[in-house]
N, C-alpha and C positions, 0 to 999 in steps of 0.2 A: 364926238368932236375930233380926235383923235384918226379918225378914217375918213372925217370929211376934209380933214388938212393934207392928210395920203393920196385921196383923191386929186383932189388939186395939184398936186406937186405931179403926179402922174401924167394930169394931161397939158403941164406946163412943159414940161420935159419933152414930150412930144413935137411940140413947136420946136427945137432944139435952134433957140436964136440966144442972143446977145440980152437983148431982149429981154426972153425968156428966162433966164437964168437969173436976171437983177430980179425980175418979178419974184422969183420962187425963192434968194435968198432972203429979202422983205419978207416976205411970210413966214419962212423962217425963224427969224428976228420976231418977228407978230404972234406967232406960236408959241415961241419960248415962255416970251413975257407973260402973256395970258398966262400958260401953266403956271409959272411962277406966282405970281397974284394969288393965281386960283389955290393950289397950296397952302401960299401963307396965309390965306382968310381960311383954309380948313383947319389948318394947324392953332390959328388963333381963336377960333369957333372951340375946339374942341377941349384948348387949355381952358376955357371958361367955366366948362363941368363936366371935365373929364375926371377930374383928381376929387370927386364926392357927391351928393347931391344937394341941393340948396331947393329950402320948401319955405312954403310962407304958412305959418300955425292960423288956423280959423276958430278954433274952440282949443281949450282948455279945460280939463277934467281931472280937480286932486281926489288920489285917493290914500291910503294910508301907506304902500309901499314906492306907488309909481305918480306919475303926471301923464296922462293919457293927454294927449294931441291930433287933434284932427287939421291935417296940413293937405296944401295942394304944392304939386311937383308939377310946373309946364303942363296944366290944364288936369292934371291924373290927380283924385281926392283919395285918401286914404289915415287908417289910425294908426300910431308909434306909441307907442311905451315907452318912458328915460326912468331915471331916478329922481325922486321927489324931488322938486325944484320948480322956483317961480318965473314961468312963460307967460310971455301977454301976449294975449292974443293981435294977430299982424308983423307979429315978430317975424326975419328973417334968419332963418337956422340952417346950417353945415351940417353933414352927416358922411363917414363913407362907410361903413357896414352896419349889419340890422339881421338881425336875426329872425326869420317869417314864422307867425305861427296862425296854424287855421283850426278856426273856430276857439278860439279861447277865452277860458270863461271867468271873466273879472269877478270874485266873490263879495268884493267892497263895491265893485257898482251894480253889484246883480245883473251882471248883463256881458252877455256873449260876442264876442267879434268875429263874427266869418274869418277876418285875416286883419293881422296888426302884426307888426315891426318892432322887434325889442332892440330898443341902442345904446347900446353903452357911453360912449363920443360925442357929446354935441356941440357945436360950437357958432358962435355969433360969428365966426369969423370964415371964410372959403378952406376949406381943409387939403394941408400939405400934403405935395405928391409922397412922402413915407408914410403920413397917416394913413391914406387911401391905400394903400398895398396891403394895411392890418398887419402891424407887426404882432407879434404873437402877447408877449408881454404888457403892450401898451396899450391893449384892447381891454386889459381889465382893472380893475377898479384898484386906486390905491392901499396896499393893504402896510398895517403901521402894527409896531408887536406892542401888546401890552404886556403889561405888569402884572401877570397871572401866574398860579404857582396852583396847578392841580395834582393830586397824587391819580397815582395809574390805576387803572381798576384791575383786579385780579382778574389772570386770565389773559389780559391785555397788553399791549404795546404802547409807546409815548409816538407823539410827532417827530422827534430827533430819531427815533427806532425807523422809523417809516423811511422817511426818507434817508436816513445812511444807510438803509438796505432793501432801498427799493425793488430790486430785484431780485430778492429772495418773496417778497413779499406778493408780487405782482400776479393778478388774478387768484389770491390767495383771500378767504373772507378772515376780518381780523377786529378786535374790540379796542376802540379808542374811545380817553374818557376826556371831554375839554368843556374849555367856558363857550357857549355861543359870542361869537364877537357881530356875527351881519348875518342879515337873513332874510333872503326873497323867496315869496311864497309865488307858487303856479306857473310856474315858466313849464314850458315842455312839459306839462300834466306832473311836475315832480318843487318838491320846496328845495331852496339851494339853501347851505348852510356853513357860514365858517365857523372852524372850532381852533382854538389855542390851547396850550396846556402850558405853555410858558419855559417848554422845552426847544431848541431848534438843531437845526444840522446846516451848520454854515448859513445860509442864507435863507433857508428853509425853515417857517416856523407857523406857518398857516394849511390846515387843509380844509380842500369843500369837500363838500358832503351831500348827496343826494338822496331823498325821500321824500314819501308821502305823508309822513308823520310832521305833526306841528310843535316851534317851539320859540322863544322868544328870545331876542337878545341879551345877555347876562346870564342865564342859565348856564350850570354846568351839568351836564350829559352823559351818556352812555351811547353810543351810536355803533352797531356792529354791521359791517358790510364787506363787498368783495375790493378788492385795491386794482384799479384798472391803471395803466404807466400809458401817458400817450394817446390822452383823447383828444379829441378833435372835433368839437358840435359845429366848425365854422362859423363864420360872422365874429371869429376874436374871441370865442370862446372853449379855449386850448387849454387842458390841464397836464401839466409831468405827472402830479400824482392827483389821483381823484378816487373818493369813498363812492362806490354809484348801489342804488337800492338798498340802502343802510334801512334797519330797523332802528327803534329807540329801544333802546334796554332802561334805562331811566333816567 
């Protein structure tokens, strides 16, 4: 459009009248506005779903950790993972990151997904342009301290240890004894695990925990692993400190 206005102006100027000249400011003037419009309908097209993505759920699937969703995005069908929670199907849902995992294998539905979406964020309502950025923090689940009182296992370090010396400890394998307080099983082929011991470091009194090993809520544990500072699995899943490939010791 853009060259076909150039054009024109080119061979108006040509005629070089009076004329001439009123013609080619009009168009001008006609040019302008058109951009303008044009613009403000891209700008307001975009604000509509640029800041997440809004799906409409077609099925519904509980199972004991998650709610499996089978949604359509603007014609594109696909399955999502949340945290157990009740969706009706038809429902209009907000999202802005997810986490993609291919071929993942539901052990509670006996059944494998080529590719599903794990999200943390869901919301009935269009999700604000800071949610959509993923701030780091606010990606993950809210975590509340209990009223736990573990002794340390010999050999071992507390959660206040870890993190007031983070970096003494980082890439360092180390034995922590805590209560399970949550725990997701088969994400990224590994169980997530928080543990408490009812010790903190300032604001610090939670750590996750990654393995293959199974364990249930309430349990108090033995988990021995390496301490990685400053992970990163994207989609809002950032840890400062993180246990990764833990064994269970008991």
């Amino acid at each position: 459009m853009v060259l076909y206005i150039f054009i024109i102006l080119t061979e108006q100027k040509k005629q070089n009248s009076k004329g001439a000249e009123m013609r080619i400011n009009l168009i001008v003037v006609l040019f302008i506005s058109v951009m303008f419009f044009a613009c403000k309908d891209e700008v307001e097209t975009n604000q509509d779903g640029a800041n997440g993505h809004k799906i409409e759920v077609e099925e519904v699937i509980h199972a004991n950790a998650y709610t499996y969703l089978r949604v359509t995005e603007n014609d594109e069908e696909y399955w999502m993972a949340i945290t157990k929670q009740n969706i009706e199907e038809g429902a209009i849902l907000y999202y802005a990151d997810a986490l993609e995992m291919k071929n993942f294998e539901s052990k509670d539905l006996a059944r494998t997904f080529e590719t599903i979406y794990f999200v943390q964020n869901i919301s009935t309502k269009p999700i604000a342009a800071n949610a959509a950025a993923g701030e780091e923090m606010g990606q993950k689940p809210t975590l509340v301290k209990q009223d736990i009182s573990v002794e340390p296992v010999s050999g071992g370090i507390t959660i206040s240890e870890l993190y007031s010396n983070r970096e003494k400890y980082g890439n360092k394998v180390v034995k922590i004894k805590g209560q399970v307080t949550k725990y997701n099983a088969g994400i990224m082929d590994r169980n997530w695990i928080h543990l408490q011991d009812g010790t903190s470091s300032g604001e610090y009194f939670d750590l996750t925990v990654t393995t293959t090993d199974e364990v249930k809520v309430g349990d108090v544990v033995v988990f021995e692993g390496e301490i990685t500072l400053n992970k990163d699995f994207g989609a809002g899943y950032s840890y400062e400190v993180i246990m990764e490939e833990s064994k269970l010791i008991k």
